[in-house]
C-alpha angles and dihedrals in degrees: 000000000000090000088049089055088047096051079046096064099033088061105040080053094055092047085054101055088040100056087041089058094045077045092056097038096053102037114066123247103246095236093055092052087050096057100039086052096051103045090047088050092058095045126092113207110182089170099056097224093141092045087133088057099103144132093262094058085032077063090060119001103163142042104193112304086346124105136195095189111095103224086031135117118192128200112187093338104308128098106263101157132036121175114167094161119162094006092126087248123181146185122048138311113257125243085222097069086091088077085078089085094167090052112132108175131014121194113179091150133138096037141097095262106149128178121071136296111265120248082209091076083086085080085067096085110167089042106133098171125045110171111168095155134143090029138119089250106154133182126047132332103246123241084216100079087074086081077073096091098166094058121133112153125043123176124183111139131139093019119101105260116153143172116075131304106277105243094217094069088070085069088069100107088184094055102118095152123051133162124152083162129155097012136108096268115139138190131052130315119258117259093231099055091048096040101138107246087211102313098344130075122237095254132006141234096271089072086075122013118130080050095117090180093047122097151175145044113014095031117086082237120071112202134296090270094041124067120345126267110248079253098060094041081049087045097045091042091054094038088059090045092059089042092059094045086051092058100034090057085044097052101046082043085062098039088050088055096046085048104046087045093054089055101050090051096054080045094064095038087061092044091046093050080048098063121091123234126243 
């Protein structure tokens, strides 16, 4: 009697933990479903291509490592990948986007997205890939993606970001891809992003190249108070030309007046000695 009641409970208890865990992996975790709605909310699709993307599938998303969201990866039913690259997006990325606590790597490149990047996005902490590439993204790169600490790629190029390189983002030891190319940053590079790993940098020109305003090591310039643009060296080499040409004219001006009034001189002693006395 005692072992049936015992079974009993052994296997009421495994129902219930098996019912709890089909409950998680078919209901979405709220934060999730905050951060899918909000981020659809601030982009514009004239294409439609996330025309599945509503409130009913934000609701549950996932069943398990399935996703109904097209764009979407699922782990364990939580959104753990997005990647919307080349769908002609516009708008603005969502603040909100940092709900998606589990998210790993985001992918929004190769649209029209415009805005900053949100300083919010520290609160992604398990994020390992960040490509925002190829947009309109303007303002500063925030320091704050350094909470990040499990960064390693980072991809920013052709957007218009300024402002300098936050100096923070050389403390990621995981950082392995980096690229802020061809935008309107300024300043110097920050050492750590430059450090040389035995004769190469660690990363190379490349990173950061189309940045008129950037500067140092690994750049070929280093720096407006250090070395001379090919324009200046042109500007000062012709300035010292004309300067040149400015003395030396002087000089032969002066030397033609000492010399014409030497012989005139010499002229009206002779005439003087030629003169009879009376």
């Amino acid at each position: 009697m005692a072992r049936s009641h015992r079974f009993s409970y052994r296997l009421l208890f495994l129902l219930s933990l098996t019912f709890e865990t089909a409950r998680r992996l078919t209901s979405a975790d709220p934060n999730d479903e905050a951060c899918l709605k909000n981020l659809r909310q601030n982009l514009q699709d004239p294409a439609r291509n996330l025309r599945n993307w509503t409130d009913n599938v934000f609701s549950n998303p996932c069943s398990g490592f399935t996703s109904y969201l097209p764009g979407a990866t699922c782990n364990n039913g939580r959104i753990y990948k997005l990647s919307l690259t080349n769908l002609s997006l516009r708008g603005s990325i969502s603040p909100f986007l940092s709900n998606c606590t589990n998210l790993q790597s985001l992918d929004l490149s190769s649209n029209q997205i415009s805005g900053d990047i949100p300083p919010e996005f520290q609160f992604l902490v398990n994020l390992a890939v960040l490509n925002l590439s190829s947009n309109r993204l303007s303002g500063e790169i925030p320091p704050q993606l350094a909470l990040c600490a499990y960064l390693n790629v980072i991809d920013l190029h052709d957007n218009l970001l300024s402002g300098p390189i936050p100096q923070q983002l050389g403390l990621l030891a995981r950082l392995s891809a980096f690229d802020v190319s061809n935008n309107r940053l300024s300043g110097q590079i920050p050492t750590y992003l430059s450090n040389r790993t035995g004769s190469f940098p660690r990363f190379n020109a490349s990173s950061f190249v189309g940045n008129r305003g950037l500067y140092g090591y690994p750049l070929q310039g280093m720096g407006k108070s250090k070395g001379l643009s090919v324009m200046a060296i042109v500007g000062i080499g012709l300035g010292s030309g004309v300067a040149s040409l400015v003395v030396s004219f002087s000089g032969v001006c002066v030397w033609l007046r000492i010399t014409e009034k030497k012989m005139a001189e010499e002229e009206e002693g002779k005439i003087s000695q030629s003169m009879p006395d009376y």
